[in-house]
C-alpha positions, 0 to 999 in steps of 0.5 A, spaced: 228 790 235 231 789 228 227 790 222 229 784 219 222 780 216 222 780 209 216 780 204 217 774 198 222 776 193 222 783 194 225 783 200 223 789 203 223 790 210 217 788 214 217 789 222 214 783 226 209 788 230 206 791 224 206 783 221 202 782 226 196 786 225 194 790 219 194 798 219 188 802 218 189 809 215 183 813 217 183 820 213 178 826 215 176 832 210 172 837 212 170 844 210 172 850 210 167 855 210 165 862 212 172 864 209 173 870 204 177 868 198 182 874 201 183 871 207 184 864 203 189 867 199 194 869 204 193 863 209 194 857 204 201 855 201 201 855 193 199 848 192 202 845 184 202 838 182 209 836 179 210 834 172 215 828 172 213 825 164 219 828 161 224 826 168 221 819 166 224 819 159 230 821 161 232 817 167 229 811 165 235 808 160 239 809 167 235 803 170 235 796 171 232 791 173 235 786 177 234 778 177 237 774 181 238 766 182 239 762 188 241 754 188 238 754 196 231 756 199 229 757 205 223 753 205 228 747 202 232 748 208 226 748 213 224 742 210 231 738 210 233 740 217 225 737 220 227 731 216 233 730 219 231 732 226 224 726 225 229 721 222 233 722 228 227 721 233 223 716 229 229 713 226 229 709 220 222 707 220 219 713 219 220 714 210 221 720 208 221 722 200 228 724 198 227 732 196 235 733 196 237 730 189 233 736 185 237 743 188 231 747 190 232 754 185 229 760 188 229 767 183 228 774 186 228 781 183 229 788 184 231 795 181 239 798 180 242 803 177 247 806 174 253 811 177 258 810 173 258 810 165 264 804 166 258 799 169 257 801 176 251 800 179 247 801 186 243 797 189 240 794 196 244 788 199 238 785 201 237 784 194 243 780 191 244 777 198 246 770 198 246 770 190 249 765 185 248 768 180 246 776 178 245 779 171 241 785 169 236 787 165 235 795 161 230 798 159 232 795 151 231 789 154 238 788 154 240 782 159 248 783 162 251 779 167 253 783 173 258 782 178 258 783 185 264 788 188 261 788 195 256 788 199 254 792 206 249 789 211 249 795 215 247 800 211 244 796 206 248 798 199 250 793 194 255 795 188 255 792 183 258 792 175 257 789 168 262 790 162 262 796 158 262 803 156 257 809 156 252 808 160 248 813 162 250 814 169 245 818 173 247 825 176 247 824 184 244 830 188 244 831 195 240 828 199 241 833 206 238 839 203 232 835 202 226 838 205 219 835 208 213 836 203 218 836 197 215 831 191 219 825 189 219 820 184 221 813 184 223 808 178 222 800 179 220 793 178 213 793 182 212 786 183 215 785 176 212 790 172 218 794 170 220 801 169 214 802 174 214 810 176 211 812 182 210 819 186 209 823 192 214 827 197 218 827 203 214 825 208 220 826 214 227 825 214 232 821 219 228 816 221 232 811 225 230 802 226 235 799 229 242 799 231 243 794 227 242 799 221 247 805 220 243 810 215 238 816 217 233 813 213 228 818 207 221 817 209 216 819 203 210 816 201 211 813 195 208 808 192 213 802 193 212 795 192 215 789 192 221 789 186 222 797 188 228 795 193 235 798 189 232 803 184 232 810 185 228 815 188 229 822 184 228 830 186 224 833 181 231 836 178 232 828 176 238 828 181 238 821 184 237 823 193 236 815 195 235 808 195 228 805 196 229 800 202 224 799 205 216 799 207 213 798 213 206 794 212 201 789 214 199 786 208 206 785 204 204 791 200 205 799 199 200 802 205 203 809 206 211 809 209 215 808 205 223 809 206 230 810 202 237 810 204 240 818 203 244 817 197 250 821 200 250 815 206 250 810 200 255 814 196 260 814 202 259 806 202 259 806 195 267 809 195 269 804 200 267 798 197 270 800 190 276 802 193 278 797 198 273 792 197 270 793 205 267 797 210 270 801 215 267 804 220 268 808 227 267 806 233 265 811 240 263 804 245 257 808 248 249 806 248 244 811 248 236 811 248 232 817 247 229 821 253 221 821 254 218 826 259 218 823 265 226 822 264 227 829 263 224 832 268 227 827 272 234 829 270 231 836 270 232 838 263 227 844 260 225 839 254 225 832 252 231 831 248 239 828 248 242 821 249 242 818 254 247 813 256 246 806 259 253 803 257 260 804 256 263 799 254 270 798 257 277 801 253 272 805 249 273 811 246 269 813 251 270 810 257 277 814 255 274 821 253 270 820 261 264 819 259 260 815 264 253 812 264 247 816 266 250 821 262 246 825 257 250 827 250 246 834 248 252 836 243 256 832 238 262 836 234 257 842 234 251 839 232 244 838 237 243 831 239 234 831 240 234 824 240 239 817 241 239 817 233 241 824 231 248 821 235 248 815 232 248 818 225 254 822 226 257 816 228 256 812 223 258 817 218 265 818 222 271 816 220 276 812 225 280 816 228 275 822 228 276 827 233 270 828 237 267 834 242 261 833 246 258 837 250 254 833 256 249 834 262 252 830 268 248 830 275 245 836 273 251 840 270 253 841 263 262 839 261 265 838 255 268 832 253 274 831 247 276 824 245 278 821 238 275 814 235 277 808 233 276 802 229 269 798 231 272 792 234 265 788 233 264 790 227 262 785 221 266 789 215 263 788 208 266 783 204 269 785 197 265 780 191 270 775 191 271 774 198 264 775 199 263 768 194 268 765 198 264 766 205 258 763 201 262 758 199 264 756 207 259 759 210 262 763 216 260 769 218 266 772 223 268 777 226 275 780 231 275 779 238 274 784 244 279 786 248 275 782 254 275 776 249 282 777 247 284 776 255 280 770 256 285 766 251 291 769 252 293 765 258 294 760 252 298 766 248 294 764 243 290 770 238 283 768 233 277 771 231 270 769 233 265 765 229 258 768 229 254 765 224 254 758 221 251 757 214 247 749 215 249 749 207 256 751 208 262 747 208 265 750 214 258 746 217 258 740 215 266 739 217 263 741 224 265 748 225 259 752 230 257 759 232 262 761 238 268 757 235 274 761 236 279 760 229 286 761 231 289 758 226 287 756 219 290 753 213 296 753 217 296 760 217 295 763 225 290 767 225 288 775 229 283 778 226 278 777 220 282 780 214 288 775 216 282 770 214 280 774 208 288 774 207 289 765 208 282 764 204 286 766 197 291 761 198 287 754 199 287 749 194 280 748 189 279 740 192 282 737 199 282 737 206 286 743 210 286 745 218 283 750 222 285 750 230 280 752 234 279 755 242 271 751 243 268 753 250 276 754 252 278 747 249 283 748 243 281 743 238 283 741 230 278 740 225 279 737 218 275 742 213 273 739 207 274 743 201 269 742 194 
């Protein structure tokens, strides 16, 4: 299920199942007697606490805060979508105060950094989400407006920009020859209270939510709150090796897990976003799960591990490969696969047209199965900072067709994109568009995939009316979207 519940403004994540319930950490000592110094020596590791003041001081300047601005909460939005369902209930006998002549005003924060000395900066997509407006405060005080470059809701990486030169960009380390046990330290906004550090160590790597997120996630137990989602998390060489994303909690606060995006997954989206504005990532078509201990005995493995799959989808890089469901995945280019989330690692750090090799285990005998992936069909590709307050502006989300989708609309020999997610505030709802429409012509422009979108939203006029030709449950129709 997707981690998708956000604590207040800091917009960290927070699983529903640990909302629910609070944690108890029950921590045991005991001690050790009987043992002579010798023997104490030899068996026991050297333990030193790590110094991070002079790190502190060095990487501070490099840190920001971010503060941003929205014209429309979610409560407000709660509150006129009851209104309206009452009023259409009850009537006009039922007064209700008009709450939407003052523009409710939403403020959030939290932490970026800087890559570049010409302004670029990284932060969590979950932060400016949605913006109006972003500006960005340092360490001096110093207030700059920022620019959203582009935004990744997978992976959760945000870029963004302000004007000028020489600025301390911090050096990016690499995030794969971390090791569990190594101390880190964070820098951040905790709830408001600026340039607040933090320590702890790796408490384990590539830890996988959801297919709904793209990145083997760092966990650690630092101490991060509210306001640390987008700042940076530190080896003790003050090379930056992740991005503070996210907490598990029942409280909303820090309670002892803590997770970041590796910085070379988040550099990777970083290059595509300022390049070409977007996204891009491979596809396989497959659905694997982890294998337990009944599962393995039950397809006669030594041990629990590999990917199962439970789904091929059809005209896939799969299916075209061979790959069959019931299939168990154990090798992938080479590299052991013990769990689905090793697999989907790999993948989403893939480029399309990728080559592939994977050794698998079908009714009891291994083979070896060779393909070459493509491009995501059902990807939702990240939107570059002036498509993306155009999408704002509209309120649309979309996304291509599948090859099945495609057939069921090409009897009319017609091609369009399908319309996943309607923003209740935006333009697009307001002239009638809803989730599952399938736009095949805009502004008089036909329509095939989401950039040929992108592509038509440039050339609208700043006021009036255009057209958008739409397939709904099979019945082409023409809406009159209004343009404020």
């Amino acid at each position: 299920m997707p981690i998708n519940m956000l604590t207040a403004q800091s917009k960290f994540y927070v699983p529903h199942w640990l909302k629910r319930s609070a944690l108890v950490l029950a921590v045991s000592t005991s001690m050790v007697t009987g043992v002579t110094a010798t023997a104490m020596a030899s068996a026991q590791a050297v333990v030193t606490t790590a110094d991070f003041s002079d790190l502190v001081q060095q990487v501070t300047p490099a840190v920001a805060r971010v503060n941003v601005t929205k014209t429309v909460s979610e409560a407000e939005l709660a509150k006129a979508q009851t209104a309206e369902l009452l009023r259409q209930f009850f009537g006009d006998r039922l007064r209700i105060p008009d709450q939407a002549a003052t523009p409710a005003i939403e403020h959030a924060y939290g932490t970026a950094f800087f890559v570049t000395a010409d302004g670029y900066m990284l932060t969590n997509h979950h932060v400016v989400e949605g913006a109006d407006k972003i500006t960005v405060t340092l360490n001096d005080r110093t207030e700059l407006d920022a620019t959203l470059v582009g935004s990744d809701e997978r992976s959760d990486v945000a870029v963004l920009k302000v004007s000028g030169n020489q600025f301390p960009a911090l050096p990016i380390g690499d995030s794969n020859a971390l090791k569990v046990g190594e101390p880190v330290l964070a820098i951040g906004s905790p709830f408001g209270f600026d340039y607040s550090a933090s320590a702890g160590i790796v408490s384990a790597k590539s830890r996988s939510f959801s297919r709904d997120t793209s990145v083997p996630f760092i966990q650690t137990d630092v101490a991060l709150n509210p306001g640390n989602s987008g700042g940076p998390l530190f080896n003790q060489r003050g090379e930056v090796i992740g991005i503070n994303s996210r907490i598990f909690s029942g409280t909303g606060g820090y309670m002892g897990l803590s997770f970041s995006i590796p910085i070379d997954a988040a550099m990777d989206i970083y290059e595509q976003l300022k390049t070409d504005g977007e996204v891009v990532r491979a596809y396989l078509g497959i659905y694997p799960q982890d294998i337990d201990r009944n599962l393995a005995e039950a397809y006669n493995l030594d041990r629990p591990q590999g990917a199962l799959l439970t789904r091929v989808s059809p005209d896939s890089p799969a299916q075209k490969a061979g790959l069959k469901p019931g299939d168990i995945i154990l090798q992938y280019n080479e590299v052991q696969i013990m769990r689905a989330s090793d697999l989907l690692n790999l993948l989403n750090r893939a480029k399309p047209s990728d080559s592939f090799r994977a050794q698998i285990q079908r009714n009891g005998k291994q083979m070896t199965i060779s393909g070459k992936l493509t491009y995501a069909p059902n990807d939702v590709r990240a939107q570059g900072g002036d498509q993306q307050n155009d999408e704002v502006q509209l309120g649309l989300r979309l996304r291509n067709l599948t090859a099945d989708e495609q057939a069921e609309i090409a009897v009319d020999n017609k091609t369009g994109i399908l319309v996943t997610t309607v923003d209740p505030t935006g333009l697009a709802a307001r002239s009638g568009l809803l989730a599952g429409d399938v736009i095949t012509n805009f502004h008089q422009k036909p329509i095939k995939k989401v950039t040929d979108f992108s592509s038509a939203i440039s050339s609208l006029p700043k006021k009036g009316v255009v057209t958008i030709e739409i397939i709904r449950q099979g019945i082409p129709a023409i809406i009159g979207l209004r343009i404020e």
